[in-house]
C-alpha positions in Angstrom: 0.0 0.0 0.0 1.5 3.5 -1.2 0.4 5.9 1.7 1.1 9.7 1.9 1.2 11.5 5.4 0.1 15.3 5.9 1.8 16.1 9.0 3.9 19.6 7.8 5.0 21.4 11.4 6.5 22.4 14.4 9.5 20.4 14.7 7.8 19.2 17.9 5.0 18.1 15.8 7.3 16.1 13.4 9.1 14.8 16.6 5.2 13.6 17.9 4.9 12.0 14.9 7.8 9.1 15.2 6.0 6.5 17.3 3.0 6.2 15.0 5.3 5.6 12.4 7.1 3.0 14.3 4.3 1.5 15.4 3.0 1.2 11.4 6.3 -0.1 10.3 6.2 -2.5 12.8 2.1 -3.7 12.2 2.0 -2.7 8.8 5.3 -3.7 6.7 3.4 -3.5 3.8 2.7 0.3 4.1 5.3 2.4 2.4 4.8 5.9 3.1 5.8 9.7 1.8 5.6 12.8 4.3 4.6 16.0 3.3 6.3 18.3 5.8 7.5 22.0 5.8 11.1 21.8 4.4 13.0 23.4 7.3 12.2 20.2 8.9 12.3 17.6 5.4 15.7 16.8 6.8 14.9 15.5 10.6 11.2 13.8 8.9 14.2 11.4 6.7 15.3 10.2 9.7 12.8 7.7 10.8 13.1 4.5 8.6 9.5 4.0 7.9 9.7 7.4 5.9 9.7 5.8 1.6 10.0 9.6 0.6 10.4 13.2 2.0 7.9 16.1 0.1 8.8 19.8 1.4 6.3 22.2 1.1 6.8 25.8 1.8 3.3 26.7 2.9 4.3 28.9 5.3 6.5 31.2 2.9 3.9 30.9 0.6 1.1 32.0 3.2 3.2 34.6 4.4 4.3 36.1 1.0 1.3 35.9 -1.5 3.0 37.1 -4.3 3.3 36.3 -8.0 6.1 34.2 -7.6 4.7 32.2 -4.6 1.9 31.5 -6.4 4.1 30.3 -9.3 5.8 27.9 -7.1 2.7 26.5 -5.0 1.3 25.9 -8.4 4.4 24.0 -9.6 4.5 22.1 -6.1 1.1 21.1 -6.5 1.4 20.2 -10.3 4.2 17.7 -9.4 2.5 16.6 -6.0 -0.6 15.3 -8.2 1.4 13.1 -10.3 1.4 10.4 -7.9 -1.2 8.2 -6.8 -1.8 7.4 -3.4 -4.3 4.4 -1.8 -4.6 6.1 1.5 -4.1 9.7 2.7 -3.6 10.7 6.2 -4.0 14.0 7.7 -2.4 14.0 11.1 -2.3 17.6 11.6 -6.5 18.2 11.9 -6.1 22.0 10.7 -7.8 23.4 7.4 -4.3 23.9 6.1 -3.6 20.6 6.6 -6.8 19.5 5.5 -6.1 21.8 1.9 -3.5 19.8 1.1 -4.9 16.2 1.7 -8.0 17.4 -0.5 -5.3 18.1 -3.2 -4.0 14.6 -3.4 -4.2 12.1 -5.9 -6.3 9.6 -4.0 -10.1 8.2 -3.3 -9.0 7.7 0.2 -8.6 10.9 2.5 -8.7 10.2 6.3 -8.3 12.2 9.5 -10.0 13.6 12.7 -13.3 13.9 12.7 -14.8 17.3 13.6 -15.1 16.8 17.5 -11.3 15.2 16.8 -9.2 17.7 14.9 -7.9 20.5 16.3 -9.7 23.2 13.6 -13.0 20.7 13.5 -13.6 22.5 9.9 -10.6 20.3 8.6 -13.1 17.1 9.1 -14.8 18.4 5.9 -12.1 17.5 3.4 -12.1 13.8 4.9 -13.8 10.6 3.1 -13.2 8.7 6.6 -13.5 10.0 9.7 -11.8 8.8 13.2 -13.0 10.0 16.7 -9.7 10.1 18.9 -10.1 11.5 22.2 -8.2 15.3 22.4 -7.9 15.0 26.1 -4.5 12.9 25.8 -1.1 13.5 24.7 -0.3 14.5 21.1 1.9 11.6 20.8 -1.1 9.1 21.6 -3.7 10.7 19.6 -1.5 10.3 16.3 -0.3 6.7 17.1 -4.4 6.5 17.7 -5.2 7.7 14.5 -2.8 5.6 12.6 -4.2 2.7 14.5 -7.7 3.4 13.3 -6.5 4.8 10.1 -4.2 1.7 8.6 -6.8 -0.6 10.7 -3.8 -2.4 13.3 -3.7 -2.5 17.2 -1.7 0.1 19.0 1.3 -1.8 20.5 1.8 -1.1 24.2 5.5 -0.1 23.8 6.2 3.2 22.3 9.5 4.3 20.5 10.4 6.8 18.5 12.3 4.9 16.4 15.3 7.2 15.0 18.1 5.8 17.1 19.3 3.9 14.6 20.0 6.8 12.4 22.3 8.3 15.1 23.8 4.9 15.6 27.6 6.3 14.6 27.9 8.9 17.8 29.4 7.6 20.7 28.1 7.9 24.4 29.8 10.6 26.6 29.9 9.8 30.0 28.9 12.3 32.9 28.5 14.7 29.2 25.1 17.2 30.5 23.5 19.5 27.8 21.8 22.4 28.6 19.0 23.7 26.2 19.4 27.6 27.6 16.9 29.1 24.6 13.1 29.1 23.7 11.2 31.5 21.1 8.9 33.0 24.1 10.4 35.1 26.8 7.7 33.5 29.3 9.6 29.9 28.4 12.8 31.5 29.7 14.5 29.8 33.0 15.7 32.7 35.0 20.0 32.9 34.6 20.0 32.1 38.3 18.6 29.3 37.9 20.7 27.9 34.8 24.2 29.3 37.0 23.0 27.0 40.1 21.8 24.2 38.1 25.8 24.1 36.6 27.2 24.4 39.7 25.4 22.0 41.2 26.4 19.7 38.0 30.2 20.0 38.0 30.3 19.6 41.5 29.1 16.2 41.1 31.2 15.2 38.5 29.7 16.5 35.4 30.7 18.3 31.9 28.1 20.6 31.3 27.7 22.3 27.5 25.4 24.4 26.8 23.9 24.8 23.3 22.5 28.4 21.8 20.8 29.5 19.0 20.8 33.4 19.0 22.7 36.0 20.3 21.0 36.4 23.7 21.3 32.9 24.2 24.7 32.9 23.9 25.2 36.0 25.6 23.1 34.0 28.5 25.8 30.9 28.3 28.8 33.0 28.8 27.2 34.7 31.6 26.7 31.3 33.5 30.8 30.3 32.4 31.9 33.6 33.6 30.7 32.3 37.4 31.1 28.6 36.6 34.3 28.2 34.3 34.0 24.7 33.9 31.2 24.9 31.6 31.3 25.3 28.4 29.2 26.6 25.0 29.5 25.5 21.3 31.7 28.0 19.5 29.1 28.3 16.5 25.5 27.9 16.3 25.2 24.6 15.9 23.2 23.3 13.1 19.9 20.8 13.5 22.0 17.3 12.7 24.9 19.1 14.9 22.7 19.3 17.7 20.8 15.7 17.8 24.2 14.2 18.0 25.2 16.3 21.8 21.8 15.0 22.3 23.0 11.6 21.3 26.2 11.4 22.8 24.9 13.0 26.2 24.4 11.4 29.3 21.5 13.7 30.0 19.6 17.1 28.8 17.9 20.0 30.7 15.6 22.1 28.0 13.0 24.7 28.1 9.5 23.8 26.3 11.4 23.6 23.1 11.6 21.7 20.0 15.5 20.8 20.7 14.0 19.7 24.3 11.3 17.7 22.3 14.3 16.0 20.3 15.7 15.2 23.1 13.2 13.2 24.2 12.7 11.8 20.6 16.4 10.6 20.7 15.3 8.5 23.9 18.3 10.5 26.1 17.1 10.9 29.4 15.7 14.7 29.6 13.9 17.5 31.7 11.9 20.1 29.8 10.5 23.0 32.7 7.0 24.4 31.9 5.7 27.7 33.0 3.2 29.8 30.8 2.5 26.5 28.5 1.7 23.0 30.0 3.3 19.9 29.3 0.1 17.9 29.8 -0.6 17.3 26.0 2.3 18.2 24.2 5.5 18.0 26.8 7.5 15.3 26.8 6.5 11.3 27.0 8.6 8.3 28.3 10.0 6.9 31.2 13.4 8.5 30.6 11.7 12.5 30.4 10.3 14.6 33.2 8.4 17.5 33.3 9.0 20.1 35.6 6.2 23.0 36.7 6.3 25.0 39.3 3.8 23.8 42.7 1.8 24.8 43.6 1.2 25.8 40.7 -0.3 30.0 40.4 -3.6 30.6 39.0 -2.7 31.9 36.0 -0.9 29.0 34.8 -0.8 28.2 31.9 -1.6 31.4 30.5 -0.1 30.5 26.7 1.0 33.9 26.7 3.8 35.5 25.0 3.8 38.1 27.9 3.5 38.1 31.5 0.3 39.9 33.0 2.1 39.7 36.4 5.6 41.6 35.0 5.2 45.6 34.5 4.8 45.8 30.4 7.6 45.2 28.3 9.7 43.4 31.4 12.1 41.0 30.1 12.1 39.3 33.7 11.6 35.8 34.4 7.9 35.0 34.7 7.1 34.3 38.4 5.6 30.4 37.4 9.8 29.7 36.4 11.4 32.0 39.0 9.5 29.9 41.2 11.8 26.3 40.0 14.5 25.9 41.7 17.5 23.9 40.9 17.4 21.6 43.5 14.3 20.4 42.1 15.3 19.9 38.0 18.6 18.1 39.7 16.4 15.9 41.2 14.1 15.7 38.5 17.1 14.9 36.3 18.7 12.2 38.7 14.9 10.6 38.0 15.3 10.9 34.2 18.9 8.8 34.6 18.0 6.3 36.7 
C-alpha cells in the first residue's frame, strides 16, 4: 500500500509523529509511506526508517508572502505533487491547512479527525473517513491512535520513536550534560539564576556541562553562566539541527525549556527534563520513562496562561515570569537524577 502522510510542522509536531510511524512499520510492513512536511524540517522527517520519501512544502512562505512568484511555485508544487497516486491519505495535523492539502491529493482515500477530533473541527470536511480520537490525551497518543484506526492495526503497548538507529555512529559521553538555555517566548525562559546554580550543582558532582545556543542572547546567557562557573562550556558556532541531535546523542542527560530541541531530546530517547511555566506539558510535553516534566507547585492561578507576555511583570519586562522563577535547581537536579535512573 503506497500511503502519503500530511503532518507539515513544528518540529515538535514532526518529533510527535515518530511512534505512530514505528508502530505502522512495525504492524504494517506493507505500508510504504511519503511525508509531506514544511522543508525546514524535510531533513529530521528522513530520519525515521518507515519514511519511503520526503515532500517539502513551503506553505508557510507561501502563506506569508502571496506574491506572484509564490503562487508560481505553490502551483508548480502542486502540479508535481498530483502526479502520484496514493491508496490512502492521512492527515495527522487536523487543521484546514492541513486538511487543503490532503483534499489536493491524488487519491479516493482521505482520512483524519473527525470534527469533535481535529484541532480546527472545519478540517473534518475534506475527509472521506472519519476517526474519533479522544483530544484530552497527549499529542503523541492521539497520532499513534489515529494511525491505528486509520491503517486498521492494534496500537502496540511499547512506544518508541524509532530514530536511534540513524544516530547509531555517535558515541556515548559519559557524565556529558547539555543544557537547552533558549526558547522562542520570553515566558519559556528559565531565569539565569537558575541555569548558574543548576551548573554548579552539576560539576560539583562530576559533570561536563555544555550548553547549546541559537541566538545572540542565548549565547550572551551561556557565557554569563561560564563567567561564574568556568567549567562549563558553550558551542563555538550555532550549531546546526543534525549538529545538535548528536550532543543530544552522545549525552548522558539534557535539561531544556519547552522547546523543540528539548522535544528532540526526548525523541532521541536521552534521558531529559523540559520546565514548563506559561504553557503546560500535559498534551504536548514530553513522553517516556526516561523524560520529566518540571512546573512549578503549587502551581499559580494563572498558569498556563499560553502567553507571550506576563500579566504579572510591568509591560515590556524581560524578567523571568514568576511560574519559572518559582523552580529551583534543587528540584530539575532531582528531577534529572529521576530521568537517569
Amino acid at each position: 500500500m503506497h500511503s502519503l502522510l500530511i503532518k507539515m510542522s513544528s518540529m515538535g509536531d514532526v518529533f510527535h509523529t515518530f511512534p505512530a510511524l514505528t508502530d505502522l512499520q512495525r504492524c504494517r510492513p506493507d505500508v510504504r509511506i511519503d511525508w509531506v512536511v514544511e522543508e525546514n524540517f524535510a531533513e529530521i522527517a528522513a530520519w525515521h526508517p518507515a519514511v519511503n520519501r520526503v515532500i517539502p512544502i513551503s506553505l508557510r512562505h507561501w502563506v506569508k508572502h502571496r506574491g506572484k512568484s509564490d503562487l508560481q511555485q505553490f502551483k508548480a508544487w502542486r502540479n508535481e505533487f498530483q502526479t502520484e497516486r496514493y491508496d490512502l491519505v492521512l492527515d495527522a495535523q487536523g487543521l484546514l491547512k492541513s486538511a487543503v492539502i490532503a483534499k489536493l491529493a491524488n487519491t479516493d482515500s482521505r482520512h483524519g479527525y473527525d470534527g469533535e477530533s481535529a484541532r480546527e473541527s472545519i478540517a473534518s470536511w475534506f475527509y472521506q473517513v472519519k476517526h474519533p480520537v479522544p483530544q484530552q490525551q497527549h499529542a503523541v497518543e492521539r497520532t499513534r491512535q489515529l494511525f491505528a484506526a486509520a491503517f486498521d492495526y492494534e496500537q502496540p503497548d511499547t512506544l518508541r520513536f524509532g530514530i536511534q538507529e540513524h544516530f547509531a555512529h555517535v558515541k556515548k559521553e559519559p557524565n556529558q550534560l547539555v543544557f537547552i538555555m533558549g526558547t522562542s517566548w520570553l515566558t519559556k525562559l528559565w531565569s539565569p539564576e537558575g541555569w548558574e546554580e543548576l551548573t554548579r550543582t552539576a560539576v560539583r558532582e562530576g559533570y561536563q556541562v555544555e550548553m547549546i545556543w541559537g541566538s545572540d542572547d542565548e549565547r550572551e546567557l551561556a557565557d554569563n553562566v561560564i563567567e561564574q562557573v568556568p567549567e562549563a562550556t558553550r558551542s563555538i558556532e550555532r550549531l546546526t539541527i543534525p549538529q545538535v541531535a548528536e550532543k543530544l546523542v552522545a549525552a548522558t542527560a539534557v535539561v531544556g525549556l519547552d522547546t523543540g530541541f528539548a522535544h528532540l531530546a526526548g525523541a532521541l530517547e536521552t534521558p531529559t527534563v523540559a520546565l514548563y511555566g506559561a504553557t503546560s506539558p500535559d498534551k504536548v510535553g514530553l513522553i517516556g520513562d526516561h523524560t520529566r516534566n518540571v512546573q512549578l507547585s503549587p502551581a499559580l492561578d494563572c498558569m498556563p496562561c499560553h502567553k507571550r507576555e506576563c500579566r504579572l511583570l510591568p509591560e515590556g519586562s524581560n524578567d523571568t515570569p514568576p511560574c519559572l522563577s518559582g523552580i529551583h535547581a534543587s528540584t530539575v537536579w532531582r528531577r534529572l537524577q529521576e530521568a537517569m535512573a
